[in-house]
Steps between C-alpha positions, in 0.01 A plus 500: 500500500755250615320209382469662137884560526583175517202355284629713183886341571373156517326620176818596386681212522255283364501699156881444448472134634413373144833628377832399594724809680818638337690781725786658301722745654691764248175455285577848343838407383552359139482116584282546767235659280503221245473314797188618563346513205561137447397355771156730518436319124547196655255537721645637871413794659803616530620786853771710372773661721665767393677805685510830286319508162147494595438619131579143380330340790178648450533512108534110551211468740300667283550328155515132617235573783584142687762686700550659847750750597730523783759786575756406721895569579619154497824534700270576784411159696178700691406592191528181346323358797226735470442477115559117568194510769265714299525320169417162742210676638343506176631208294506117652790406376785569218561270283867646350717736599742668251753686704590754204642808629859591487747794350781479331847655600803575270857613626798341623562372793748740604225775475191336691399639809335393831099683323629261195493195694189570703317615221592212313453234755197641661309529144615149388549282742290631830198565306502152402592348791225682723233465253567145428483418907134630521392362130662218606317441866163480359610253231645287669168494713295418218777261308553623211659812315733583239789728630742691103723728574641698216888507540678553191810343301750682716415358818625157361824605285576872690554821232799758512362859631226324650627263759208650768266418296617180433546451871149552590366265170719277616391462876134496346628158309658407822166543669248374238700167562474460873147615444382184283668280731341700865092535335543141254323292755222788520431451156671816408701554190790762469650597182697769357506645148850692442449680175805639292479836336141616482334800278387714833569854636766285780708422199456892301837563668687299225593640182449373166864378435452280826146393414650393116810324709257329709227397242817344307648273728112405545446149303147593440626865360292716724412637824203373705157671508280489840231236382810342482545426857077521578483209310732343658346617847172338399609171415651482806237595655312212332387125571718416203762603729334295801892321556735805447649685776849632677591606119715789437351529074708731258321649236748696319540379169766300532764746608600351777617151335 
């Protein structure tokens, strides 16, 4: 029985070794989904992370059928670790590593709290951090890997009533950096994507006076759609990126000129 075990997870392994490995976390979120999609049309097989909406999860696992699924509260490290140490039991290798989750945070400054902060900085920048170190290990074993994190806008020029946000976009910058310098000689390449105002639920807060005021200080007269920033993701994902890394890329329009 223990020799079949293991003969159906070498199996296993060997069916997804023909296709290169994409692991998203916040795959049910807006970008994240288009994410997804993309890269699964591309070709990957594609392990989404996601912590709450296993409606989308499963919806997505279902329709593009090149997916797995992994549930997991990201600003636990064991559980990281865990997740981490069963995806590697069944896949050789990942190829890229999109380190989408995040939430947003309005409010001043005067008003944010101690839960805030650790809300803020546990979803955005210590779910990155811990899943990066274990994605990270096994590429740099094998020499290669592509490392995006999606930041956003903020993070590089900071935004009134959301200066915690900002904070945490702004030590993912800060850390996609360092990153492309530490896993370079590994063959590793570490990018971030730092989109400006998005069409997703994160952004449903705003209301349409600040969406017009917004989409008209925008050169390009409008506000960015996901496939926006997947596109984006895959080309730098890419061999036709093969010499791009420690990039911090806006993609909002122009607004930030």
């Amino acid at each position: 029985m223990i020799f079949l075990f293991e003969f159906i997870k070498i199996c296993d392994k060997i069916i997804f070794m023909d296709k290169k490995v994409v692991l998203i976390t916040g795959a049910t979120g807006g970008i994240g989904r288009e994410v997804t999609c993309k890269f699964v049309r591309a070709g990957y097989h594609a392990i989404l992370v996601y912590h709450s909406n296993a409606f989308i999860a499963n919806s997505l696992k279902n329709s593009l059928k090149d997916v797995s699924v992994y549930k997991c509260n990201l600003k636990s490290i064991n559980k990281i670790e865990e997740m981490l140490n069963d995806i590697y039991s069944k896949f050789d290798k990942i190829d890229v590593l999109i380190n989408c989750a995040g939430i947003s945070h309005f409010g001043l400054i005067q008003d944010t709290t101690q839960e805030d902060y650790n809300s803020l900085f546990d979803s955005n920048v210590k779910s990155t951090i811990f899943v990066t170190k274990y994605v990270a290990k096994s590429m740099i074993t094998h020499k290669e890997g592509n490392i995006i994190n999606i930041s956003s806008m903020w993070g590089k020029v900071g935004s009134s009533m959301e200066s915690l946000y900002s904070a945490t976009k702004g030590a993912i910058n800060a850390l996609t950096l360092s990153l492309a310098k530490e896993l370079g000689p590994s063959n590793i390449r570490v990018n971030a994507v730092c989109p400006g105002l998005i069409d997703t639920k994160m952004n449903s807060e705003l209301d349409d006076e600040t969406i017009k005021s917004i989409v008209d200080s925008t050169p390009l007269n409008r506000i960015g759609k996901p496939e926006d920033v997947a596109n984006l993701c895959l080309f730098l994902a890419s061999e036709d990126a093969g010499f791009i890394t420690g990039q911090l890329i806006t993609i909002d329009g122009g607004l930030t000129l």
